[in-house]
N, C-alpha and C positions, 0 to 999 in steps of 0.2 A: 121603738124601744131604745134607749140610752145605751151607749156604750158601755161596756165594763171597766173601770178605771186600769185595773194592771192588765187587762188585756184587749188593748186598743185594736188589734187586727182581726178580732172574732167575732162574727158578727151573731148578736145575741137570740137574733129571734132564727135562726138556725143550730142555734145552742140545744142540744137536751142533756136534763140535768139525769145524771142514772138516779134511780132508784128503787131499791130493795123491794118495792111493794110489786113494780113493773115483772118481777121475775117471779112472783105468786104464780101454784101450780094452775097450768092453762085448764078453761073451761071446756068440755066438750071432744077433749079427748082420750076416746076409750079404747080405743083400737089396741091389737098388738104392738108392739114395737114392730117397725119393717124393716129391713136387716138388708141390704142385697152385696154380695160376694162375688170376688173377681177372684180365678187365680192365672197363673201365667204359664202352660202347659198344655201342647197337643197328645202327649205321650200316652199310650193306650192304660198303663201303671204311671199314672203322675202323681209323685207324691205332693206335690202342691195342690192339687186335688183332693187327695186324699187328706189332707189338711184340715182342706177350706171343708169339708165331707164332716169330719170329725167334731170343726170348730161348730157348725149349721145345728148339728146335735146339740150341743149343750147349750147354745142359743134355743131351739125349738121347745128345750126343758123347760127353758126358763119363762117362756110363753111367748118368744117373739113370733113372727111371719116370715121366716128366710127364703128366699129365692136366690142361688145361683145360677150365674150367666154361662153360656157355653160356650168359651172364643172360637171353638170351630167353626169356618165358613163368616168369619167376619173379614170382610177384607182389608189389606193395606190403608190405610189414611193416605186418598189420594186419588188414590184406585177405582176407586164407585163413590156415586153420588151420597147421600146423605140422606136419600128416600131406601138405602137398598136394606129388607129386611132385616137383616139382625144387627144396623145399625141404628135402625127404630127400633127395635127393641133393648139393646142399651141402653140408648136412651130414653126409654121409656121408664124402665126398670130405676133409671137413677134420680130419676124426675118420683117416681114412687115413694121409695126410700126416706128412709128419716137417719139412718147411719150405714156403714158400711164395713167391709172385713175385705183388705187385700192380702194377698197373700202370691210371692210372686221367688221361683226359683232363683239362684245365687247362676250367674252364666257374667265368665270374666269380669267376676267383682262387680255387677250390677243386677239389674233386674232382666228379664229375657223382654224379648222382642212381641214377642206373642203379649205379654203384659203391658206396657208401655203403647201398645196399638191400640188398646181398650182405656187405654186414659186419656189418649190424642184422640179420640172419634169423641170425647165430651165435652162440649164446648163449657167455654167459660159464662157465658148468654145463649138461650133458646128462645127466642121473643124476648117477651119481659120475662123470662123465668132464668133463674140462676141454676140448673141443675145439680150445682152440686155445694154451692155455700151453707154454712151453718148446719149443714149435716153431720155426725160423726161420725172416727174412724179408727178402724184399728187393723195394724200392719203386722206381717207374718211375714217368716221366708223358713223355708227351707233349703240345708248345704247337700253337698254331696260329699265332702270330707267336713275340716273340722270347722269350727262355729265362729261365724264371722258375723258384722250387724252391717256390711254394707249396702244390701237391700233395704234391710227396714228404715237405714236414713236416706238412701234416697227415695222409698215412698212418703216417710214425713217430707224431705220436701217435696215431693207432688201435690201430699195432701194441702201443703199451707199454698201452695199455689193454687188447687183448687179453691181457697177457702173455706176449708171444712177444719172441723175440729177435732184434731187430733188426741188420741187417749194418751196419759202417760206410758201404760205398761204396753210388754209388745213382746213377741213370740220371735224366736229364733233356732231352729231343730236342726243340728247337725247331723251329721251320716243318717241322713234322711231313711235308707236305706233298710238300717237296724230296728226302724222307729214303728213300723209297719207289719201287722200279721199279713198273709196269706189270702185273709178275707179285706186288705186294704185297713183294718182295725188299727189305731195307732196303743202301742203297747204300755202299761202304766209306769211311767215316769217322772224325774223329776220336769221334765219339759213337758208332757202331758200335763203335770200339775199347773204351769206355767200357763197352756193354750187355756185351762179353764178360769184361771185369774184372769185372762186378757176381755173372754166373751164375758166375764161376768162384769167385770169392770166397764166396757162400754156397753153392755145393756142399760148397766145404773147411768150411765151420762146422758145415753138416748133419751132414759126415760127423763131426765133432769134440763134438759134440751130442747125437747121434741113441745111445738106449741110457743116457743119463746124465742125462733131462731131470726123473724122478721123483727125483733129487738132491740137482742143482742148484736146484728149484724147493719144497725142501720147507723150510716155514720154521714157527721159532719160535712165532708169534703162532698160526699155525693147529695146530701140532702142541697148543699149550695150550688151544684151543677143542676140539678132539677128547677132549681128557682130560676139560673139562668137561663136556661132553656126555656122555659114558662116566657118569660118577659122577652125574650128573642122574638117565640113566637106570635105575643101581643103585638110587637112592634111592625113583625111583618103582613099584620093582618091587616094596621090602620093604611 
């Protein structure tokens, strides 16, 4: 194929052109939306639990499949192999998934420990699988005094380092404390109204996403590394 006149260092036939028709709603998918939730807390009363608890509900209304994960008994990244069970099932769970909901306490202006161990045990490649690209995401934190968004920017950056797709809107519940009945129930508010804007909002990306994400996510730079590859390995076969 011929060069491109004003863009001499691209090579064309690794080119694709977008097109509107390519992002036509996908065939063949009926399922639920799958949903899986992290939050960052051992505490026997975690409001970040009780959160992710809350937020699982108005996703389950709205017909998705939610599974939250349990960080109890996962160990340190580092610590155990990558065969030990409930880091197969992390990552199994996130290999499942078509979007995500983190949700992770405020502990010196970042995200806790407990949370940040369940993002490091998922690799960025499992085989040929990406477990966590072009899925979506939407972050949460809960304060323990007053309302800060230093968590939820640094799980959007996690998320863009994962490659996932992050939702615009995003949950931030101060004096966490206040925010919770008895029964764990989070009480009606204007931040309640908030956590139900966020699940509804990424259910509609999920569903606008999900089927379209080997796509949107296939790009240039790598489709020209695969060709490379290819022809590497023609050469080392002759």
């Amino acid at each position: 194929m011929d060069k491109i006149p004003d863009l001499p260092n691209i090579d064309p036939a690794r080119l694709d052109l977008p097109a509107a028709k390519r992002l036509a709603p996908a065939d063949g998918v009926d399922h639920p939306p799958r949903i899986l939730m992290l939050y960052g807390s051992l505490r026997e009363r975690s409001f970040s639990r009780l959160l992710t608890e809350e937020a699982a509900r108005i996703l389950r209304h709205f017909g998705a499949e939610v599974k939250i994960f349990d960080p109890a008994g996962l160990p340190m990244v580092g610590g155990a192999p990558d065969t030990h069970p409930k880091v197969a099932e992390l990552r199994e769970l996130c290999i499942w998934s078509e979007g995500q909901v983190w949700c992770s306490p405020e502990r010196h202006g970042a995200v806790t420990a407990v949370f940040k161990n369940q993002i490091d045990w998922i690799p960025l490649e499992q085989g040929s699988v990406r477990p966590s690209q072009g899925k979506t995401l939407a972050v949460m934190q809960v304060c323990g005094g007053s309302q800060s968004f230093n968590v939820v920017n640094t799980l959007r950056l996690l998320g863009r380092w994962m490659r996932m797709v992050t939702i615009p809107n995003q949950s931030s519940v101060p004096m966490a404390y206040k925010e919770f009945d008895e029964a764990g129930r989070m009480r009606p508010s204007a931040y309640y109204e908030r956590v139900v804007d966020v699940m509804e909002e990424l259910f509609k990306f999920t569903l606008l996403l999900r089927g379209r994400t080997d796509y949107l996510t296939d790009r240039y730079s790598e489709r020209n590394e695969r060709a490379r590859k290819a022809i590497d390995r023609q050469i080392e076969q002759l």
